[in-house]
TORZATOR-636972 format. One record per residue (C-alpha): x, y, z; residue number from 1. Coordinates in pm, whole numbers. Layout:
<site <X, Y, Z>, NUM>;
...
This chain:
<site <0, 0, 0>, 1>;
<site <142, 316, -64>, 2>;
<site <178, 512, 237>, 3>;
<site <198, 863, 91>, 4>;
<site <-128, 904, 55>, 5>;
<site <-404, 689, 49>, 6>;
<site <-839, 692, 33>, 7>;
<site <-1007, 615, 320>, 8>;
<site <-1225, 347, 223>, 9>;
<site <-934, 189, 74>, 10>;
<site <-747, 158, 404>, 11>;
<site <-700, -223, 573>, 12>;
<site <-737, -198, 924>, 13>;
<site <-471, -90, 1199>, 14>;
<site <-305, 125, 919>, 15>;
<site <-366, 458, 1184>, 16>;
<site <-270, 598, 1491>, 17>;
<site <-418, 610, 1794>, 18>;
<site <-579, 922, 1973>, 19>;
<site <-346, 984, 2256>, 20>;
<site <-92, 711, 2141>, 21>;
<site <304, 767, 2176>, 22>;
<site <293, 892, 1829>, 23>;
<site <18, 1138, 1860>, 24>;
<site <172, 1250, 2167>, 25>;
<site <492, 1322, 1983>, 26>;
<site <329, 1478, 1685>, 27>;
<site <179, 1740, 1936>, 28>;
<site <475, 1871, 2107>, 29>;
<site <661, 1880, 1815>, 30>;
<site <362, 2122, 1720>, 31>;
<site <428, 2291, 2038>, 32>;
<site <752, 2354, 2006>, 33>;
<site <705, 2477, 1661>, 34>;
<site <455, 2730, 1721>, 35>;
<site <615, 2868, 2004>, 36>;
<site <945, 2909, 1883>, 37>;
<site <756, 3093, 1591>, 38>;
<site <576, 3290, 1795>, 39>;
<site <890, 3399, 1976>, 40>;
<site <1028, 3486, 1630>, 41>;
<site <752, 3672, 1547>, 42>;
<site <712, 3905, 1859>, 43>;
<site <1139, 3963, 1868>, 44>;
<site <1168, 4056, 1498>, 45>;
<site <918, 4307, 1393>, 46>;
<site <1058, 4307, 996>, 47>;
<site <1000, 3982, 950>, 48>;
<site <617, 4031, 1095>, 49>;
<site <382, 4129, 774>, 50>;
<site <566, 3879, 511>, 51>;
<site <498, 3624, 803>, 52>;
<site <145, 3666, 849>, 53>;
<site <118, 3668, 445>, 54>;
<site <293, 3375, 440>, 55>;
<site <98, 3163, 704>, 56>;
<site <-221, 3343, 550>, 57>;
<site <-193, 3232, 181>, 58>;
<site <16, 2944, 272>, 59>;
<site <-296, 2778, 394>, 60>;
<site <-515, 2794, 133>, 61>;
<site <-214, 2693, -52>, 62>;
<site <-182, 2352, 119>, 63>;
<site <-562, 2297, 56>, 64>;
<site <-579, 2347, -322>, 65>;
<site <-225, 2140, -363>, 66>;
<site <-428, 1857, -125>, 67>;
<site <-694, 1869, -368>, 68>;
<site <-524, 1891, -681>, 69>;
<site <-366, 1613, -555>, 70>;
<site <-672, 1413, -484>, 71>;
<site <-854, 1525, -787>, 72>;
<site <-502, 1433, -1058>, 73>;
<site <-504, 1070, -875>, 74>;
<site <-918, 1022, -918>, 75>;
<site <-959, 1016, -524>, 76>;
<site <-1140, 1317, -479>, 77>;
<site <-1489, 1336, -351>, 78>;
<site <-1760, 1537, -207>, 79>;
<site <-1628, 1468, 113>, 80>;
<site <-1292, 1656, 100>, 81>;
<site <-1450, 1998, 20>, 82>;
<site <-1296, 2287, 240>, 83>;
<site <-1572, 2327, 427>, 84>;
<site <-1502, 2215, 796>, 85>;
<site <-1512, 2491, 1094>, 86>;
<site <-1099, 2517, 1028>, 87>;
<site <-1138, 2608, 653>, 88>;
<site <-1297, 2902, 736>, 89>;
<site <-897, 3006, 781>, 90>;
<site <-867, 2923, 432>, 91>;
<site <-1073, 3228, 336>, 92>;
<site <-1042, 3452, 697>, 93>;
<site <-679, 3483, 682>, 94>;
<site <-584, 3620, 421>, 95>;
<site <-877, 3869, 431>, 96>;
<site <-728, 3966, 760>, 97>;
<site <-415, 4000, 634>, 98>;
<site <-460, 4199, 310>, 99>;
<site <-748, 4436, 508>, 100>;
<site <-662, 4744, 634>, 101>;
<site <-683, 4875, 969>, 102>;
<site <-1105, 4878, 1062>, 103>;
<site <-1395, 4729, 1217>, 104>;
<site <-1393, 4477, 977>, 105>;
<site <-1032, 4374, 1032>, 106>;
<site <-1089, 4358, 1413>, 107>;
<site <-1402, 4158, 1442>, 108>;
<site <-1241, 3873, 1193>, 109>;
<site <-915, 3898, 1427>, 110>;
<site <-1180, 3838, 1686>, 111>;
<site <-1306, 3526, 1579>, 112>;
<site <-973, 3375, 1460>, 113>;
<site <-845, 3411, 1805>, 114>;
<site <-1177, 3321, 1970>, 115>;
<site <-1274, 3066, 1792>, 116>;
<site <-1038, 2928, 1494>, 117>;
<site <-737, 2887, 1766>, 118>;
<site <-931, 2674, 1966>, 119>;
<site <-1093, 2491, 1710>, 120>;
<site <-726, 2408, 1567>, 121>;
<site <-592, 2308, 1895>, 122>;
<site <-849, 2095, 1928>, 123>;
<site <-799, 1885, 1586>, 124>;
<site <-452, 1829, 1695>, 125>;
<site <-568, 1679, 2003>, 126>;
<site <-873, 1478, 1862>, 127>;
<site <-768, 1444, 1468>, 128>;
<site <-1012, 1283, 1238>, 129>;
<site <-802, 1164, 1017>, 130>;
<site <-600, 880, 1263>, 131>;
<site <-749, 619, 1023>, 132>;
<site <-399, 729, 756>, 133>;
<site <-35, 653, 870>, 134>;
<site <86, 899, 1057>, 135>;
<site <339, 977, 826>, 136>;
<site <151, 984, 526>, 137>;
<site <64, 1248, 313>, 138>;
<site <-310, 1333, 440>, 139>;
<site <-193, 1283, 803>, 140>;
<site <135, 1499, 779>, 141>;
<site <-16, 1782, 546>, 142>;
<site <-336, 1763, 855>, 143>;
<site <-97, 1808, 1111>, 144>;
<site <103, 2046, 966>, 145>;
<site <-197, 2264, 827>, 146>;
<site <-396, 2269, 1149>, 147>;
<site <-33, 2408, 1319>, 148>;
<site <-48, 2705, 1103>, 149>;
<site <-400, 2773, 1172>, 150>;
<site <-336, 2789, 1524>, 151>;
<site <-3, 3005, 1475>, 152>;
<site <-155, 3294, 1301>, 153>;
<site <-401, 3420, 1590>, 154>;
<site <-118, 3297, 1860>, 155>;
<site <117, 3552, 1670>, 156>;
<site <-186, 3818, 1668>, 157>;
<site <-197, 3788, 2006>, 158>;
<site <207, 3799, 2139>, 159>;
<site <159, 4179, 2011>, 160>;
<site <-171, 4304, 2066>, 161>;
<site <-254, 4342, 1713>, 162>;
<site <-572, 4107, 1779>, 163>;
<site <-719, 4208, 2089>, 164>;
<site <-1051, 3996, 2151>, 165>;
<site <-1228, 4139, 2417>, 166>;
<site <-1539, 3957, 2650>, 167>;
<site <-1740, 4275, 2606>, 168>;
<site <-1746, 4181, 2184>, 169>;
<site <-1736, 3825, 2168>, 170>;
<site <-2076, 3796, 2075>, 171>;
<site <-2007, 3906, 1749>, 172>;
<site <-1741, 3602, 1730>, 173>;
<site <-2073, 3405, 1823>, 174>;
<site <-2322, 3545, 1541>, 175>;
<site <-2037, 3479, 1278>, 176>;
<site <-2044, 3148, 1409>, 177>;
<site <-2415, 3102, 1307>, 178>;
<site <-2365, 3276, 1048>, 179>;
<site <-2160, 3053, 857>, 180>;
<site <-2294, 2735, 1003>, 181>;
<site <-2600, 2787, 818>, 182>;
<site <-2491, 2724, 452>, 183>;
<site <-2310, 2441, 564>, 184>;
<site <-2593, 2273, 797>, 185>;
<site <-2829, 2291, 490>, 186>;
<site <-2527, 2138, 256>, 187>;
<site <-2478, 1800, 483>, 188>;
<site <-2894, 1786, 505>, 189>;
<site <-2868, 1795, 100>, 190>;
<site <-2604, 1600, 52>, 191>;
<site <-2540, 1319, 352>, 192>;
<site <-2240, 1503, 441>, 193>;
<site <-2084, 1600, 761>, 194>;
<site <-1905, 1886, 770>, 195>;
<site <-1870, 2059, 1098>, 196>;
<site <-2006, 1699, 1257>, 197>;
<site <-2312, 1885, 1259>, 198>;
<site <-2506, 1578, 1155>, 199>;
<site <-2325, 1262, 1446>, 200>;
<site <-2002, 1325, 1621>, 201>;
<site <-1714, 1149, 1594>, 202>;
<site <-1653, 830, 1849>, 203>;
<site <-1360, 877, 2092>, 204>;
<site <-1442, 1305, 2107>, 205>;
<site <-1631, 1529, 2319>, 206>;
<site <-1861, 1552, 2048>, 207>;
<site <-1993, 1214, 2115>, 208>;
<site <-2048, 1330, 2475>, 209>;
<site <-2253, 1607, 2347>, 210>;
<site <-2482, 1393, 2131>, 211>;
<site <-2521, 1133, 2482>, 212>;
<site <-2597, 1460, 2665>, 213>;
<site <-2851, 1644, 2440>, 214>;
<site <-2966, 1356, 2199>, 215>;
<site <-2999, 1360, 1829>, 216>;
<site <-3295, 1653, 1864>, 217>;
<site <-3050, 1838, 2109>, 218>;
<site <-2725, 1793, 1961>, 219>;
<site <-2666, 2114, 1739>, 220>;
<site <-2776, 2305, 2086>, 221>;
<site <-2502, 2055, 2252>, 222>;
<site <-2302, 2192, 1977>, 223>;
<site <-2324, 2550, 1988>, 224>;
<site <-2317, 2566, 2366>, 225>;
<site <-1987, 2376, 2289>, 226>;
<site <-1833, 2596, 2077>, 227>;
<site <-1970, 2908, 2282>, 228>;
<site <-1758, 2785, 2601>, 229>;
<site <-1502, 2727, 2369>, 230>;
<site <-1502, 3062, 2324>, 231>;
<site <-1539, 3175, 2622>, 232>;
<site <-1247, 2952, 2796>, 233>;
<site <-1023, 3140, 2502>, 234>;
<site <-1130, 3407, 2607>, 235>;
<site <-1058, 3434, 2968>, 236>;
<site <-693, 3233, 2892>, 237>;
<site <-634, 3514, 2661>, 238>;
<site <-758, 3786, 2884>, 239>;
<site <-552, 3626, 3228>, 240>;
<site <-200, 3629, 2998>, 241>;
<site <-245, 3914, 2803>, 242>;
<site <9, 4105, 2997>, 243>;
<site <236, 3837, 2986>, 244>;
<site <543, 3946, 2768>, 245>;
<site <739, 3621, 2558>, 246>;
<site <1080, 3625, 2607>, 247>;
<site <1361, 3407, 2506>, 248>;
């Protein structure tokens, strides 16, 4: 089998990794180390700061059409690889932040990628849905490594005040959210699809908590009160080391 990239439904069994296994756990703090070492880079050298952020912004978007290009040039594309999961909303935010200038508009999209796109990054390194690959094939390693920058943007944003999310304006993080969950709820009713697991969680994740706490009828409720103390535990991390200074 060829372990650079493969089709899910074409995977044997015990091909993965395991949530939480020794690889997994490796695979993160390498991702920690990364992003923090990047971060410190970022904050010390304030040159290097715009071409970063366009960098990390269009570099993202970058990955995804090369992932897809890929896909669709070997005939293993499908419906079900469309960028339109909670973290591809980077693929279009960031480099809207990035090329806006200085506004409302620019702040309340800063807003949301630190309120709710960091989180939501962090936590598909922690509970990936793609452990059925190799970990060091293609769809794994481009996953890992994609959901890294996602998280380093706002993380950068944030080491110099140039995002500053506030607990006063977060509902407006909050109305986005609906906002773009709408199109995308009425997509997976269309189509079968289950972007945003907005339709069943995933087994092993607190999603599947969610759908045991609230029930099928419940679940998007489960969801969104979710996703709003997601927000809200950002939030107050953010706010309680926001005068901490990096150093290094």
């Amino acid at each position: 089998m060829n372990h650079f990239w493969t089709n899910e439904s074409e995977l044997p069994d015990n091909v993965g990794f395991e949530l939480f296994s020794a690889v997994h756990i490796r695979m993160i703090l390498v991702i920690l180390v990364a992003v923090i070492g990047m971060a410190v880079l970022y904050r010390k050298q304030e040159k290097i700061r715009k071409p970063m952020l366009l960098t990390i912004a269009f570099l993202i978007p970058g990955l995804e059409a090369f992932k897809i290009g890929f896909l669709w040039t070997s005939g293993h594309m499908s419906i079900g690889y469309l960028p339109m999961h909670l973290c591809s909303l980077s693929i279009y935010l960031y480099p809207l932040y990035v090329v806006l200038k200085q506004g409302k508009a620019r702040e309340i999209i800063g807003e949301f990628c630190c309120q709710m796109l960091l989180p939501a990054g962090i936590s598909a390194i922690l509970f990936p849905n793609w452990i059925m690959y190799p970990l060091l094939s293609y769809m794994s390693l481009n996953s890992f490594i994609w959901h890294a920058l996602q998280i380093l943007l706002p993380i950068c944003l944030l080491t110099t005040g140039e995002a500053f999310p506030r607990i006063r304006t977060i509902w407006r993080s909050l109305v986005l959210l609906l906002i773009f969950s709408i199109p995308v709820w009425l997509f997976d009713r269309l189509t079968g699809c289950n972007y945003w697991f907005l339709m069943r969680p995933i087994s092993g994740t607190p999603l599947q908590v969610i759908y045991q706490w609230f029930g099928q009828r419940g679940y998007l409720i489960g969801l969104f009160l979710l996703a709003a103390g997601m927000m809200f535990a950002t939030q107050g991390i953010i706010a309680a080391t926001r005068n901490i200074r990096i150093s290094g």
